[in-house]
C-alpha positions in Angstrom: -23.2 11.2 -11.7 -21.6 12.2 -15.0 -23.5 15.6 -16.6 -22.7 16.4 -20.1 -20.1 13.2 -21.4 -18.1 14.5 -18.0 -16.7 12.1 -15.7 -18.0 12.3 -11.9 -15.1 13.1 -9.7 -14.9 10.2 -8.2 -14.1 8.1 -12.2 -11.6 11.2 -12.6 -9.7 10.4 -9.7 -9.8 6.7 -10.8 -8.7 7.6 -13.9 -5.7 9.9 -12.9 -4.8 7.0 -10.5 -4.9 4.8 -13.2 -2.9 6.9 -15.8 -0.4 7.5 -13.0 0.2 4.0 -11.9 0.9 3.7 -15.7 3.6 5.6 -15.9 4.9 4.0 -12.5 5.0 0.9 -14.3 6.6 2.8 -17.7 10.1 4.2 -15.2 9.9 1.3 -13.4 10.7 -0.1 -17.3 13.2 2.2 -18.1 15.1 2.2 -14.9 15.7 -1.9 -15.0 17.2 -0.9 -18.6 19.4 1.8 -17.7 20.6 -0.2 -14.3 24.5 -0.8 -14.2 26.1 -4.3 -13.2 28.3 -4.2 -10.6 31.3 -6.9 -10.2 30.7 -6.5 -6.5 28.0 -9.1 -6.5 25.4 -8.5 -4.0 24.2 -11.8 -3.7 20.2 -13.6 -4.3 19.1 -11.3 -2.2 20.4 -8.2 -4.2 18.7 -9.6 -7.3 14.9 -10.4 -5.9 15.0 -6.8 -4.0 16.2 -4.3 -7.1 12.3 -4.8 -8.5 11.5 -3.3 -5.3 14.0 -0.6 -5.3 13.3 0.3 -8.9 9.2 0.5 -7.8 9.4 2.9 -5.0 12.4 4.8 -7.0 9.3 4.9 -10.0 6.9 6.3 -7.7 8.5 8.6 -6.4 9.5 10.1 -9.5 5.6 10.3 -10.5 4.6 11.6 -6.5 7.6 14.5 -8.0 6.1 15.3 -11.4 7.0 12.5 -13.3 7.9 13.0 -17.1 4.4 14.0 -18.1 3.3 10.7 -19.3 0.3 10.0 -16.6 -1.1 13.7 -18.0 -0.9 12.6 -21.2 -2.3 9.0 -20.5 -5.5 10.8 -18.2 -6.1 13.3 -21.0 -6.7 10.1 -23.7 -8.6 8.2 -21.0 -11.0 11.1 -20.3 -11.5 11.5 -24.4 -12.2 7.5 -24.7 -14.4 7.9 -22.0 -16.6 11.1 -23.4 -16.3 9.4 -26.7 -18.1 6.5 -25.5 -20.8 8.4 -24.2 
């Protein structure tokens, strides 16, 4: 039940799930920019499994902190949210 343009627990853990998978998606972003080529050539398979390394690599940066996007992401969802009320 939301009480005074406050979320219920239940839409704030949503929401902080939300802003974190966000962020995920954000590193995810940067690290397939800042990865380096290698001349060693690891193959098809190397190429269709570095999405997957660069996922878990992006979530566990956010499970350690992140870079305090998701915060700042969870903060504007919760004022859209209690603005719409």
């Amino acid at each position: 039940m939301e009480v005074d343009g406050i979320p219920d627990q239940s839409r704030i853990l949503k929401l902080r799930a939300a802003a974190a998978a966000l962020e995920g998606a954000f590193l995810a972003e940067m690290l397939k920019s800042a990865e380096v080529k290698s001349d060693l050539g690891g193959g098809a398979g190397e190429a269709q499994f570095a999405s997957f390394l660069r996922e878990a690599q992006a979530k566990q940066l956010v499970c350690a902190g992140g870079v305090g996007l998701s915060e700042s992401l969870f903060t504007a969802l919760i004022n859209s949210e209690s603005s719409h009320v």
